[in-house]
Structures are given as structure tokens and as C-alpha cells.
DOFI-396711 format. One line per 2 residues: their letters; for each residue x, z, y of N, C-alpha, C, O. Coordinates in steps of 0.1 Angstrom, whole numbers, plus 2048, in hexadecimal, padded with zeros to 3 digits. Atoms other than C-alpha are relative to their C-alpha. Example, Ala and Ser with C-alpha at 12.3 -4.5 7.8 and 13.67 -1.06 7.14 Angstrom:
% residues 2
AS> 809,800,7F4,87B,84E,7D3,809,800,80C,813,807,80C ~ 7F7,800,7F5,889,847,7F5,7F8,808,80B,7FD,809,816
***
This chain:
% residues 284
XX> 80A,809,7FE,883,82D,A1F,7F6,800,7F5,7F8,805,7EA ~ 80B,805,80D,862,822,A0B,805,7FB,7F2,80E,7F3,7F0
XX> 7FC,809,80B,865,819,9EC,7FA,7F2,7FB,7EE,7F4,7F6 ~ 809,80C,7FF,858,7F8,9E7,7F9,7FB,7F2,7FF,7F8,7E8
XX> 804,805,80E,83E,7ED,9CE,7FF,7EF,7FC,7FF,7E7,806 ~ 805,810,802,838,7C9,9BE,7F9,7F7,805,7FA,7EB,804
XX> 80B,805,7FF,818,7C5,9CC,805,7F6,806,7FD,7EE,803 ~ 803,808,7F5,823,7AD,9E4,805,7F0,7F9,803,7E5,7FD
XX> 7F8,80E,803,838,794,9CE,7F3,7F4,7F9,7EA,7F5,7F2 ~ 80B,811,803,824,770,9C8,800,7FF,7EC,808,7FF,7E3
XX> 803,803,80F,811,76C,9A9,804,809,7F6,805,805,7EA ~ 805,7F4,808,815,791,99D,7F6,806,801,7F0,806,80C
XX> 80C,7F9,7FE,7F9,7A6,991,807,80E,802,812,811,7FE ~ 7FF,7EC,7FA,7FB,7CC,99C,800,803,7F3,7F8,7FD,7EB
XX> 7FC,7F9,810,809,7E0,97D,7FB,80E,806,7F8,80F,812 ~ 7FE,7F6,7F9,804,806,97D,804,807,808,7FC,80F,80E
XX> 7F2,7F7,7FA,821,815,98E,7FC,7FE,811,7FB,806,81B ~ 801,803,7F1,81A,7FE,9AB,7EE,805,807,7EB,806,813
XX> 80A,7FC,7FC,7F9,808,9AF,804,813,804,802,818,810 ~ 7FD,7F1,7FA,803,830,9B0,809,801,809,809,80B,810
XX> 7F9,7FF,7F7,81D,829,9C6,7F7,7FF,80F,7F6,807,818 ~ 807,802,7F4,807,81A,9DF,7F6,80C,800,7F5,810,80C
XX> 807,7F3,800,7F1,839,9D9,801,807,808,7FA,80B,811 ~ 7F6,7F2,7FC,80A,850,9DF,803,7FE,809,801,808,811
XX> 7FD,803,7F1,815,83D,A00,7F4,804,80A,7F3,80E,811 ~ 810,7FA,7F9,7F1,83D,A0D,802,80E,802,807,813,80C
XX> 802,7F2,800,7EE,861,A05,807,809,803,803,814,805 ~ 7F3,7F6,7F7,80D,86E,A14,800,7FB,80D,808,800,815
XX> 800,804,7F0,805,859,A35,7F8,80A,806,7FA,811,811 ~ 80A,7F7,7FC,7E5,86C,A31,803,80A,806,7FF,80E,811
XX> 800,7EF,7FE,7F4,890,A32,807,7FE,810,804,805,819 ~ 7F7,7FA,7F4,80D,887,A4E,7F1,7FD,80D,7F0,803,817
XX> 80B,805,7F8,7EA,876,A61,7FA,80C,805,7F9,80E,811 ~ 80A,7F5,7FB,7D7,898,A5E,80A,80A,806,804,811,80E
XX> 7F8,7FC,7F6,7F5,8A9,A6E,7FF,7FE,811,7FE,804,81B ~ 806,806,7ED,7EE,893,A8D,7F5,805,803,7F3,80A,80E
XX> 80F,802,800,7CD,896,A88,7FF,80D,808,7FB,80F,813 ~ 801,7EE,7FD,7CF,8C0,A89,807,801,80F,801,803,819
XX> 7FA,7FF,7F3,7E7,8C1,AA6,7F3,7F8,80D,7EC,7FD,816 ~ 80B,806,7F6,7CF,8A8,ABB,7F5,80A,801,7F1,80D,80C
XX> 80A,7F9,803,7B4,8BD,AB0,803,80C,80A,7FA,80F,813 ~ 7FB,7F7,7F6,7C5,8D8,AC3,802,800,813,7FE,806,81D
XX> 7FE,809,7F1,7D2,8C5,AE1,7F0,7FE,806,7ED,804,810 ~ 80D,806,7FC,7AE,8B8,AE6,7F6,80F,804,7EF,80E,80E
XX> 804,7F1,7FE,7A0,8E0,AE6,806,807,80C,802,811,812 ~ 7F9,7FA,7F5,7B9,8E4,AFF,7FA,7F9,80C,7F8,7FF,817
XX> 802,803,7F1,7AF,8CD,B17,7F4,800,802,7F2,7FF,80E ~ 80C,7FA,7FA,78C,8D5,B16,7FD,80E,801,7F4,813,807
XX> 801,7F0,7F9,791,8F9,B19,804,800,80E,800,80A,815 ~ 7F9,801,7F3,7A3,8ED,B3A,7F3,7FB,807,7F6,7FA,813
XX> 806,80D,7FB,782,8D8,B43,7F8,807,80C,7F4,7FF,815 ~ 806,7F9,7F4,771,8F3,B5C,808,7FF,806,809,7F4,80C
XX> 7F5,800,7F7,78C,8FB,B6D,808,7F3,807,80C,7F1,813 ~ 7FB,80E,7F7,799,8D6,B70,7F3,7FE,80A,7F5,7F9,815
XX> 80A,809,7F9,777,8CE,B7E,802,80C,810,803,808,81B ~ 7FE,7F6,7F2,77A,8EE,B97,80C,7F9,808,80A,7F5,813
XX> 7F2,803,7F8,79D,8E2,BA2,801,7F0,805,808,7EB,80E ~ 803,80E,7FB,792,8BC,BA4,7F7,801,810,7FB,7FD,81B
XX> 806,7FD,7EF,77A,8C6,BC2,809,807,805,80E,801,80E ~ 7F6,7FB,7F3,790,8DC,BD3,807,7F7,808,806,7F4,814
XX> 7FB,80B,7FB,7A8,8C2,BD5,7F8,7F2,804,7FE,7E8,807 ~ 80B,809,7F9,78C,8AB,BE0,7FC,809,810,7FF,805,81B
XX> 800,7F9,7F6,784,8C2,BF8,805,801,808,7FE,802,813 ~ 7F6,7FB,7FA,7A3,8CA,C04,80F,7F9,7FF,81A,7FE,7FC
XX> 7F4,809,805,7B9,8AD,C03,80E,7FC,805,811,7F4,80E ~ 7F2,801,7FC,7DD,8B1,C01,806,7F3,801,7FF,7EA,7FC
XX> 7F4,80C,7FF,7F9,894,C09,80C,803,7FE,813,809,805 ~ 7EC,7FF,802,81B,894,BFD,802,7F8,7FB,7FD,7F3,7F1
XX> 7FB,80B,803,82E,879,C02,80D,7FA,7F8,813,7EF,7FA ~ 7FA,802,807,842,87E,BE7,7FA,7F7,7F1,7FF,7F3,7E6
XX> 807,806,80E,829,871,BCF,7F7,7F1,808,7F2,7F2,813 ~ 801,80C,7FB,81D,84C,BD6,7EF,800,7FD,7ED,807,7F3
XX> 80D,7FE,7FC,7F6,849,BDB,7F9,7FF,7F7,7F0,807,7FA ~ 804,801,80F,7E9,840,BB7,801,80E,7F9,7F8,812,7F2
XX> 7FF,7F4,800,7F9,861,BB3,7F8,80D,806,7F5,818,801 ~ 80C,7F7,7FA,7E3,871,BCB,7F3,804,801,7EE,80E,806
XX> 80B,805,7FF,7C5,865,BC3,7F5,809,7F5,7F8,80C,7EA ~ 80A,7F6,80C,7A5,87A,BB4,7FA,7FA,7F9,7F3,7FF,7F1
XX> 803,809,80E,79C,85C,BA0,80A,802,7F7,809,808,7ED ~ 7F4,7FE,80B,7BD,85A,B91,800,80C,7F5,801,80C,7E9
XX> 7FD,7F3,807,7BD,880,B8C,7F0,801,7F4,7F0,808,7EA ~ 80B,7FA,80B,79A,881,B78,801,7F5,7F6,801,7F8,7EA
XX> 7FA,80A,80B,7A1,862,B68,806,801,7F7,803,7FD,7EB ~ 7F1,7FB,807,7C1,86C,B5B,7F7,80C,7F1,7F6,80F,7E5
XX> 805,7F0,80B,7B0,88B,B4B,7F3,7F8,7F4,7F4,7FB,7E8 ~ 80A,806,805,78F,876,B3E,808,7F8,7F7,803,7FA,7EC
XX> 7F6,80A,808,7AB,85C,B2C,806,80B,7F7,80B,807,7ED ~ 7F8,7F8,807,7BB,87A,B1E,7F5,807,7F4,7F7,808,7E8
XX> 807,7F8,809,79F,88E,B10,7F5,7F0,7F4,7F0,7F1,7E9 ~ 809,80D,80A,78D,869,B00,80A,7FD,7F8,807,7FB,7EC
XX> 7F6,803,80A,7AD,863,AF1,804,806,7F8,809,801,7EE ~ 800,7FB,809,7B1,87E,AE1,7F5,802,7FA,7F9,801,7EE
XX> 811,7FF,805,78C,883,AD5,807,7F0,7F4,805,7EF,7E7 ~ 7FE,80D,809,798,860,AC5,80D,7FF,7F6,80E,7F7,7ED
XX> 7F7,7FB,807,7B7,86B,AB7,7FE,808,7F6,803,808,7EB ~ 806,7F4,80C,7A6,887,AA7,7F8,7F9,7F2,7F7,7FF,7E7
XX> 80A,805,809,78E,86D,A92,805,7F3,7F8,7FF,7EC,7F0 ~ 7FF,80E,808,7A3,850,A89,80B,805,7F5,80F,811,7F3
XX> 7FF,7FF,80C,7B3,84A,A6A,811,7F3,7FF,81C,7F4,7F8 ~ 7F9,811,7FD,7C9,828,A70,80C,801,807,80C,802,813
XX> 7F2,7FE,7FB,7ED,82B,A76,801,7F9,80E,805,800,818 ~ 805,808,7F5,7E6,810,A92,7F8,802,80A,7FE,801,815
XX> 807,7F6,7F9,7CB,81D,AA4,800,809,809,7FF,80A,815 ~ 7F7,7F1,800,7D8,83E,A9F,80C,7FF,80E,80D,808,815
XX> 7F5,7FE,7F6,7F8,833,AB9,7FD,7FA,80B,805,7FB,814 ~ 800,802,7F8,7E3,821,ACF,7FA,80E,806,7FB,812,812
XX> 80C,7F3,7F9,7CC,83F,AD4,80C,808,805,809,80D,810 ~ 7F6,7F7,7FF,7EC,853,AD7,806,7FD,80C,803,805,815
XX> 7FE,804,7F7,7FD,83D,AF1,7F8,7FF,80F,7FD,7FD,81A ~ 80A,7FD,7F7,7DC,83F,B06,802,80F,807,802,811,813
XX> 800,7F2,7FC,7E0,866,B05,80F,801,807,810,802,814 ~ 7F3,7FE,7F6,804,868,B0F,7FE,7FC,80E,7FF,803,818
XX> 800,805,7EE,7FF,850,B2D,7FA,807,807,7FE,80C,812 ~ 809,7F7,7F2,7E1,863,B39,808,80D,800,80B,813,80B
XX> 7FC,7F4,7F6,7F3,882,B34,811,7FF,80C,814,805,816 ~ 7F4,806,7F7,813,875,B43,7FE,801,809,805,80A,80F
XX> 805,801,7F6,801,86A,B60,7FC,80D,80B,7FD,80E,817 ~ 803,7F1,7F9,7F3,88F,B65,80B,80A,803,80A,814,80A
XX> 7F5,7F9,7FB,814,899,B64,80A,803,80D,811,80D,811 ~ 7FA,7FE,7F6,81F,88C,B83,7F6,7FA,809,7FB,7F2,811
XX> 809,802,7F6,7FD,887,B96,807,80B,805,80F,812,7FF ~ 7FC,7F4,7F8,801,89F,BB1,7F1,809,802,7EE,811,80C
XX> 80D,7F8,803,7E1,8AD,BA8,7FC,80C,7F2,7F2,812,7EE ~ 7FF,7FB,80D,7ED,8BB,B89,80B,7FE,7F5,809,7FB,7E9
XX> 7F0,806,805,815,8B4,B81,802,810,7FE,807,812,7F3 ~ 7FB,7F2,801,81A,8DC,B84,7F4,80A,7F4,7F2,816,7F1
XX> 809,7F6,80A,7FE,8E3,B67,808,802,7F2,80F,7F9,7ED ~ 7F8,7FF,810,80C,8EF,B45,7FA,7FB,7F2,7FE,7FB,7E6
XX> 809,7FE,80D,7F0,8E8,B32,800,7EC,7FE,7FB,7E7,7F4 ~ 803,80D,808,7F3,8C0,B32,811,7FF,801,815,7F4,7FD
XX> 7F4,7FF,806,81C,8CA,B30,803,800,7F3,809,7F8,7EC ~ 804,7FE,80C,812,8DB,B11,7F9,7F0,7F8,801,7E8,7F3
XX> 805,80E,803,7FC,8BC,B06,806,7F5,7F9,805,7F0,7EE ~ 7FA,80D,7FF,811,8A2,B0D,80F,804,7F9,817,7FA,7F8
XX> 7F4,805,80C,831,8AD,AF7,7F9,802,7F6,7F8,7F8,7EF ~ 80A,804,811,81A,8B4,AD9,7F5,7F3,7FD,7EE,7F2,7F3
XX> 807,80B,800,809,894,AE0,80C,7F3,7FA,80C,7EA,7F1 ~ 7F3,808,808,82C,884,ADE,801,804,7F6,7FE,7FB,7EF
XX> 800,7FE,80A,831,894,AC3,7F9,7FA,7F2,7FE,7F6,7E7 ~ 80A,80A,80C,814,884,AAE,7FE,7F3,807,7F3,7ED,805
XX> 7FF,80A,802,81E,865,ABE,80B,7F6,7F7,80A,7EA,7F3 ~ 7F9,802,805,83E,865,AAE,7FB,800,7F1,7FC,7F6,7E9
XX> 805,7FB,80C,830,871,A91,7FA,7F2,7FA,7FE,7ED,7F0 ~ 80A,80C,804,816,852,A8F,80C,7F6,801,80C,7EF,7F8
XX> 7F7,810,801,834,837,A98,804,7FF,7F1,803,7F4,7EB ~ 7F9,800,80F,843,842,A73,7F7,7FC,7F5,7FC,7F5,7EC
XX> 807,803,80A,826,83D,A5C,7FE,7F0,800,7F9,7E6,806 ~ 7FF,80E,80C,82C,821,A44,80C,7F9,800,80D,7EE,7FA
XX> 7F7,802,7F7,84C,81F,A55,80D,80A,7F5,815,804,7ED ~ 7F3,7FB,80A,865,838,A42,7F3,806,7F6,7E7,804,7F5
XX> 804,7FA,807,861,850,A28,7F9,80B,803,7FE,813,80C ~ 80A,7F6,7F2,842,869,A31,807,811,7FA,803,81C,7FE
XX> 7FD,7F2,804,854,886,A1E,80E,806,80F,811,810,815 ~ 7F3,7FD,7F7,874,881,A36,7FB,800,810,800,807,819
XX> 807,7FD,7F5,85E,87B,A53,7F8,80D,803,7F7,810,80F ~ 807,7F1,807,84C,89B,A49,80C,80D,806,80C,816,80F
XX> 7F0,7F6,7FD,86E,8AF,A4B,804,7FE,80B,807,809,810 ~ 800,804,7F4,874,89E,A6C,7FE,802,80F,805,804,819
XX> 805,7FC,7F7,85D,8A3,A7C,7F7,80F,803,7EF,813,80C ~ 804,7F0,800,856,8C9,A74,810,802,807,810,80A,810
XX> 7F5,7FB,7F5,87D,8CA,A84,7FE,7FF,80D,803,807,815 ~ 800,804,7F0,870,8B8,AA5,7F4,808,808,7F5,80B,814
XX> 809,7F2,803,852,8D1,AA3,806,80B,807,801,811,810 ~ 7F8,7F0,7FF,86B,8ED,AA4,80A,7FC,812,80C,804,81B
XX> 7FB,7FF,7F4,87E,8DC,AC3,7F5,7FB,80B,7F9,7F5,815 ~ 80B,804,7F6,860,8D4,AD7,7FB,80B,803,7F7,80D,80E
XX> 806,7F2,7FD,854,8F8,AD1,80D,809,80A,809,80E,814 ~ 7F9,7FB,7FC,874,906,ADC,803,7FC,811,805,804,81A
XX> 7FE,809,7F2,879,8ED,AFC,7F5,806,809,7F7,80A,815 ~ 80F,7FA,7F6,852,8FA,B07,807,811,808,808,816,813
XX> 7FB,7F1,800,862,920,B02,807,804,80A,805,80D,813 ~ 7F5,7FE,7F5,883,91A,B11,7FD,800,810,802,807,819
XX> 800,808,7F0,877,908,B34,7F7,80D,808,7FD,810,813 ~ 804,7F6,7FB,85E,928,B3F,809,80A,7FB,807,812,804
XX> 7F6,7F2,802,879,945,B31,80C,7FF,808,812,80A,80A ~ 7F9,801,7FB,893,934,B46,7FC,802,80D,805,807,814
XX> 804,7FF,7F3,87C,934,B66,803,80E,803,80C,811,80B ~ 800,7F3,803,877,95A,B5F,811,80E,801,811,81A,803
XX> 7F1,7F7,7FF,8A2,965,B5F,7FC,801,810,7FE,7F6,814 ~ 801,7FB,7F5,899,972,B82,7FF,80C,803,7FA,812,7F9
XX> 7FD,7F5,7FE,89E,993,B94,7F4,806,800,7F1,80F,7F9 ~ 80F,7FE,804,87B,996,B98,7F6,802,7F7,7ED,80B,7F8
XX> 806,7FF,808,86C,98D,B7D,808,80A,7F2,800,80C,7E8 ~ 7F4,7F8,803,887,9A3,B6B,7FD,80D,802,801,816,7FA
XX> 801,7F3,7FB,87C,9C1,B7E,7ED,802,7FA,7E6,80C,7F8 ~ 80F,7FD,803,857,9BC,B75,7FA,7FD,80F,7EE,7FD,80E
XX> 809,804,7F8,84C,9B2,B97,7F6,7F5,7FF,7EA,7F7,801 ~ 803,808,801,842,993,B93,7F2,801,7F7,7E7,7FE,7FC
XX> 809,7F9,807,82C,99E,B77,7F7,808,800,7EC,806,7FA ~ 807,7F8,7F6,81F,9BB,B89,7F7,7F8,805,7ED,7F8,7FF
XX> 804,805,7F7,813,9A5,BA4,7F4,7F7,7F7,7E9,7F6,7FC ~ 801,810,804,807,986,B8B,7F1,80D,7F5,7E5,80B,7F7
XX> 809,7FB,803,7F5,9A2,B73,7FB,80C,802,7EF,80D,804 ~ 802,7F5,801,7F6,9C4,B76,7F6,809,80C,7EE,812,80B
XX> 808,800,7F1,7E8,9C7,B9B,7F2,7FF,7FE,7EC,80A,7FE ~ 80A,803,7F8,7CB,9BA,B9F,7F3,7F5,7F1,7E7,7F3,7F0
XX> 805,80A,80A,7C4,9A1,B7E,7F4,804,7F9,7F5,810,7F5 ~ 80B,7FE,804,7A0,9A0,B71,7FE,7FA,7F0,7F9,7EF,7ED
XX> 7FA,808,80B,7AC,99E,B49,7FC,811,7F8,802,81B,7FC ~ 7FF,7F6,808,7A0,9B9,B2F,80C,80A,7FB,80C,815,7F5
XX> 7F2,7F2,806,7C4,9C6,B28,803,803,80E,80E,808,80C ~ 7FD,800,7F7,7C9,9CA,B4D,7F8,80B,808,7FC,816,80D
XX> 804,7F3,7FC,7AE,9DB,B56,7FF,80C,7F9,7FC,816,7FF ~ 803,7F4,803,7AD,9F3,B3D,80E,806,801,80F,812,800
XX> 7F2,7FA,7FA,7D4,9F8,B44,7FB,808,80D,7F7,814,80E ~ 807,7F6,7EE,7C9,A00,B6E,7F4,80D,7FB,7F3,817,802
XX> 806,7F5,806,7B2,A16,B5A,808,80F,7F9,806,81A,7FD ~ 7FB,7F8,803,7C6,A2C,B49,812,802,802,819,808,7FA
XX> 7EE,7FD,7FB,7EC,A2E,B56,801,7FE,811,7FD,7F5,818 ~ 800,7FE,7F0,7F3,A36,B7A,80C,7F7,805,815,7F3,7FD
XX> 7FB,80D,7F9,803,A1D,B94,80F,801,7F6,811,7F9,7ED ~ 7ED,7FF,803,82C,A28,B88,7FA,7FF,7F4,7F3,7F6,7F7
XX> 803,804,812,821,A24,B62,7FD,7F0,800,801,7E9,7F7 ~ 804,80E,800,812,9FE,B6E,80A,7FC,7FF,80B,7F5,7F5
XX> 7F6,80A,7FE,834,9F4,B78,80B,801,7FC,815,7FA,7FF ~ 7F8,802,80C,846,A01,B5B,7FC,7F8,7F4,804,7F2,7EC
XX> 806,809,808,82D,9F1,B47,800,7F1,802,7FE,7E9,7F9 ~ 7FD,810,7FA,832,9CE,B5B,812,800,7FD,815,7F5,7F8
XX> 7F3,805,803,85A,9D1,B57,800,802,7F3,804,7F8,7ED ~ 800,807,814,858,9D6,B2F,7F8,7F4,800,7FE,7EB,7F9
XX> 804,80C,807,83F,9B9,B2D,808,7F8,805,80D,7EF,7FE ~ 7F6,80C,7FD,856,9A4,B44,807,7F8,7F7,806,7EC,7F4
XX> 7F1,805,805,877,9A8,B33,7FC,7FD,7F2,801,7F4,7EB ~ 801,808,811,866,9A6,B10,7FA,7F7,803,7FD,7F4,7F8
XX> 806,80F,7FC,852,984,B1D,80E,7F7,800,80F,7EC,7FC ~ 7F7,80C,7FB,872,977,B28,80E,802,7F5,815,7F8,7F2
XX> 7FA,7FE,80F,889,986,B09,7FA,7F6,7F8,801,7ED,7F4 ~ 804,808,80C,870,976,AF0,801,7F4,801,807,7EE,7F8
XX> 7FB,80D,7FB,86F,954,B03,809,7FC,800,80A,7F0,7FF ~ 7F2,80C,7FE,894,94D,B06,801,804,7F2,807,7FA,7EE
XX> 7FB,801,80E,898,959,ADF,7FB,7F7,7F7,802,7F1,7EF ~ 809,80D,806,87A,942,AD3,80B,7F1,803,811,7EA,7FB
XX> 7F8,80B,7F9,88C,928,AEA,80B,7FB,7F5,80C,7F3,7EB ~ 7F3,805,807,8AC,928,ADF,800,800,7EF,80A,7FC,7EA
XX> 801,7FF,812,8A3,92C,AB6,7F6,7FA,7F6,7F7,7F5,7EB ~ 805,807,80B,886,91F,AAC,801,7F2,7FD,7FA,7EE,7F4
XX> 7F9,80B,802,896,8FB,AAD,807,803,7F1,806,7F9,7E9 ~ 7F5,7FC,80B,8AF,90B,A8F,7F9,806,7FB,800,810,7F9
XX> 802,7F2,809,898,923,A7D,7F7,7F6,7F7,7EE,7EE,7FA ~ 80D,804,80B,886,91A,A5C,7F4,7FA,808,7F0,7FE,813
XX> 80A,803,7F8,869,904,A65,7EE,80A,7FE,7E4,809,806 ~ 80B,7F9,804,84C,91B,A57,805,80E,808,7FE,80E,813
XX> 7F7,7F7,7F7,860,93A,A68,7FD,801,810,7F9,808,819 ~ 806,804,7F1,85D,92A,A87,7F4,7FB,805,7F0,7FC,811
XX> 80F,803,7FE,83C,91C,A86,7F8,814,804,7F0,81A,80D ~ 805,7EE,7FE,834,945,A82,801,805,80B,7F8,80B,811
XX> 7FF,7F9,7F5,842,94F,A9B,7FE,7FA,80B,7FF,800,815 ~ 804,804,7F2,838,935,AB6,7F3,800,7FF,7EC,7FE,809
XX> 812,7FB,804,815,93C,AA9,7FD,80F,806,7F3,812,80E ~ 803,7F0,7FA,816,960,AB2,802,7FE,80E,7F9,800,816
XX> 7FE,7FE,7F3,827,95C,AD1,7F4,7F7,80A,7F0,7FC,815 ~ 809,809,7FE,80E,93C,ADA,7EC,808,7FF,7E3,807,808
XX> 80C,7F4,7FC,7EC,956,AD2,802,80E,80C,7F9,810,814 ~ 7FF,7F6,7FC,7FB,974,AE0,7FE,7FC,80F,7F4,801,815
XX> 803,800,7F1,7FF,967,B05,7F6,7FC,802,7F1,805,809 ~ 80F,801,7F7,7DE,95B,B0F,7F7,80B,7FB,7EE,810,803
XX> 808,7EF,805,7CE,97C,AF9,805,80B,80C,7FE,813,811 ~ 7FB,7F2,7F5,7E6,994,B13,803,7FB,80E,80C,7FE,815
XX> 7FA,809,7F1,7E5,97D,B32,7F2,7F9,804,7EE,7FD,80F ~ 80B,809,7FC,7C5,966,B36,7FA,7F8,7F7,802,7F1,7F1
XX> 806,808,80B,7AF,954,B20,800,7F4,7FF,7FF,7EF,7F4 ~ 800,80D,7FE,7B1,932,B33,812,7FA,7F8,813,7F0,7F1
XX> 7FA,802,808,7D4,933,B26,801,7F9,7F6,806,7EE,7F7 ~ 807,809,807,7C8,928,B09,803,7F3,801,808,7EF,7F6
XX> 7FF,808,7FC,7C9,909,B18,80E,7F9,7FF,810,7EE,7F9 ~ 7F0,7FF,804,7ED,908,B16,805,802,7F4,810,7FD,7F2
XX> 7F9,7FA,808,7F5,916,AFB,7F8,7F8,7EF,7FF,7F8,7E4 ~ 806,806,80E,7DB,903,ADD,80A,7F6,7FF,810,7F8,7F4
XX> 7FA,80B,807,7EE,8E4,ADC,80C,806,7FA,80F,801,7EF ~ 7F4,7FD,809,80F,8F8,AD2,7F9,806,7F5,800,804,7EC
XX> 807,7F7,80A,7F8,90E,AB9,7FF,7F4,7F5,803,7F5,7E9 ~ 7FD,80E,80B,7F4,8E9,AAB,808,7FE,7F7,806,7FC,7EB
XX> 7F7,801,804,815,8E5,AA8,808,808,7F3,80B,805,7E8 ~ 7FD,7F2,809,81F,905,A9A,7F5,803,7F0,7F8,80B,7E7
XX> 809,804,80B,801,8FD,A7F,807,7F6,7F4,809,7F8,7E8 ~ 7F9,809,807,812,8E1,A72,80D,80A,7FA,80E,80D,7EE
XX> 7F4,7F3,806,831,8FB,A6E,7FE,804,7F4,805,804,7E9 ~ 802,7F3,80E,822,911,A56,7F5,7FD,7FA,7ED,806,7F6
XX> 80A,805,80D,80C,8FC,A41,80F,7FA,7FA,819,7F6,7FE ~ 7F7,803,80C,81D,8F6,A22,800,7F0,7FE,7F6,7EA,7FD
XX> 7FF,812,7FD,82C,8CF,A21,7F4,7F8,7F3,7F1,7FF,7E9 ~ 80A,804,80F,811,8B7,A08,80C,7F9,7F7,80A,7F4,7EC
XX> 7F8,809,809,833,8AB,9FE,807,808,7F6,80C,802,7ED ~ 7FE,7FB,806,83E,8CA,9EF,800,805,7F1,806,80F,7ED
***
């Protein structure tokens, strides 16, 4: 816990000690603050990299409007669905700028709900990119409950472990989809890039390697896609926290550079994450 200064006892003046204490508290709320701050900063890049494409897929489904009556009508709804997304991106824009431990967790609780909400609209429950989001949003909501609350060095330590199982949890849940005979064999991948995909490593592959070289080149990227995913998975929870920040950084650039740009979208708020990893603690 804190360690507590004098200031507060009746009819004392503030001595030195207690004055640098309270300093030093301030100033270590600060570091863990610009943590949130960076991660949001990320998250918030993500979901406006997503903002064309949400707006393309908002009319469609305006357009073209489904019913499943598995989702209850609030759920259905293309207010809800733009809504949701407009509460998400203001909240974080507002997360990114405040300073105020308080504030800071309402603006945070705003973002979860909306992204929450987009999690199981039926307009946008199957996207990754406010999956992604919304655990690194929890993440710097937890993060914000603790300031002023424990000690920010042990919170610090903490929450670079919950970091490491939030990264791993993202990893594990797509590497597990992937143990399939298909995706295993390279079809799936074939089909998804190697065919037909309009992506500078793609076409200049269909450029220079003939059809049977594509679909050797689709079963190595598979099984190493779905190799590197269940090893991240299962380790970077246990591995040094700077260690693993590295390496969910690389693997977090690499896929949307050898796959699609919108990716991106997906993949910044963990780059957030993985940021916090491998900056060096201010408590060090």
C-alpha cells in the first residue's frame, strides 16, 4: 500500500518528507496515467482506421436488413450500431486528453460499454477490431481503478503481467480456430490470400511462382501462422515482460504488413499494449 504522509493530521504544517512523498505519489500516478494515455492513443487509431469501412458496412446493412432473432431489437438497430461506435471513438478521444484519475474511469467506462455493446450488436459482434479494443480498453480501465489506490510501482508490475495475459488470450482464441485440416493444408489460405487477393505481397507472389509453388507457399504461411499463434498464446503470459512485449510487437506489425492494411485496425490497440511492455518502468 501507499505510504501515508502527515499532511492530513489537524493542526500540522507540511514538513519536508511529506511534501516529496506527495510528489513522488503524484508522479508515479503520472507514469502509470501516460501508460493509459499511450495505449488509448492506440486503441483510438484503431478505430478510426476502421471508420470507412464501418461507414461502408453501416449502409449495407441499412440496405440490406438482416433479422436474427437471436439478438433482441436494440440489438438490431442501425442507431444503436453507429451510436455504439460514435460513444466509442469520443471516449476515447477523451481518454487520450484527460489527466484525472476520475474522469479518466468515467471516460473509460463509457468506452467499454460502447465497445461492449458492439460486441454483441448483430451488426458487428463478429469484428476483431472492437474485440481487440475492448480488452485493451479493459485493461486501462483496470489500470485507472488502482491509481491512488495501491502502490503504483506494484501496480506497474501488475499490470505489465495482465498485459502479457491479455496479449496471449487475443493470440490463443484465433490459433485455436486455425488447428483445422484445412487451414493446416494451406487451403484455407490459398483461397483467403494467395488466389485472387489484391495485396502487394500477393500479387507479386502470382507474379513470380507458378500455381503448385502458390500452394506450397500458402501451406508454410499457414502452419507457421498457426505455429507462431498457439506459441505466443500459450507463453507470452510467463515470459519476461519486455521479451514479450517484443515479440507481440513483431507478430502485431507483421500480420497486417503480409495480409492487409485494414488489419491495422486490429492489431494497433495490442501494439499499445505491447508498448507499455518494452518501455522501461519510471519506477526502475
Amino acid at each position: 500500500m501507499r505510504k501515508q504522509s502527515g499532511l492530513g493530521r489537524a493542526g500540522s504544517r507540511p514538513d519536508s518528507n511529506d511534501l516529496n512523498v506527495l510528489a513522488t505519489s503524484v508522479s508515479d500516478d503520472l507514469a502509470l496515467v501516460r501508460s493509459v494515455r499511450l495505449v488509448q492513443a492506440f486503441v483510438l487509431v484503431g478505430l478510426l482506421w476502421k471508420i470507412k469501412l464501418f461507414g461502408h458496412v453501416s449502409e449495407v446493412y441499412f440496405a440490406f436488413p438482416q433479422t436474427d432473432t437471436f439478438f433482441p431489437a436494440p440489438l438490431q438497430s442501425l442507431v444503436v450500431l453507429r451510436l455504439a461506435y460514435c460513444v466509442a471513438v469520443l471516449s476515447s478521444i477523451v481518454a487520450v486528453r484527460l489527466r484525472g484519475a476520475g474522469p479518466l474511469r468515467i471516460a473509460l467506462l463509457a468506452l467499454v460499454a460502447a465497445l461492449s455493446t458492439l460486441l454483441i450488436h448483430q451488426g458487428s459482434y463478429n469484428d476483431a477490431t472492437f474485440l481487440t479494443s475492448w480488452w485493451a480498453s479493459v485493461w486501462c480501465l483496470w489500470v485507472s481503478g488502482q491509481l491512488g489506490r495501491a502502490d503504483p510501482n506494484f501496480t506497474m508490475t501488475r499490470s505489465k503481467r495482465l498485459a502479457c495475459v491479455v496479449l496471449s488470450i487475443v493470440m490463443l482464441g484465433p490459433a485455436i480456430g486455425k488447428w483445422t485440416a484445412e487451414y493446416w493444408s494451406g487451403e484455407v489460405f490459398y483461397e483467403i490470400y494467395y488466389r485472387s487477393r489484391d495485396f502487394w505481397l500477393y500479387n507479386w507472389l502470382r507474379d513470380t511462382a507458378d500455381p503448385a509453388g502458390l500452394r506450397r507457399l500458402a501451406m508454410m504461411h499457414a502452419r507457421m501462422a498457426i505455429l507462431v499463434e498457439t506459441m505466443a498464446g500459450l507463453t507470452l503470459w510467463i515470459l519476461p515482460h519486455r521479451l514479450a512485449g517484443w515479440l507481440a510487437l513483431a507478430i502485431m506489425v507483421v500480420i497486417p504488413l503480409t495480409n492487409n492494411w485494414l488489419l491495422f485496425s486490429v492489431t494497433l490497440s495490442l501494439i499499445g499494449l505491447s508498448l507499455v511492455l518494452v518501455r522501461k518502468s519510471p519506477f526502475q
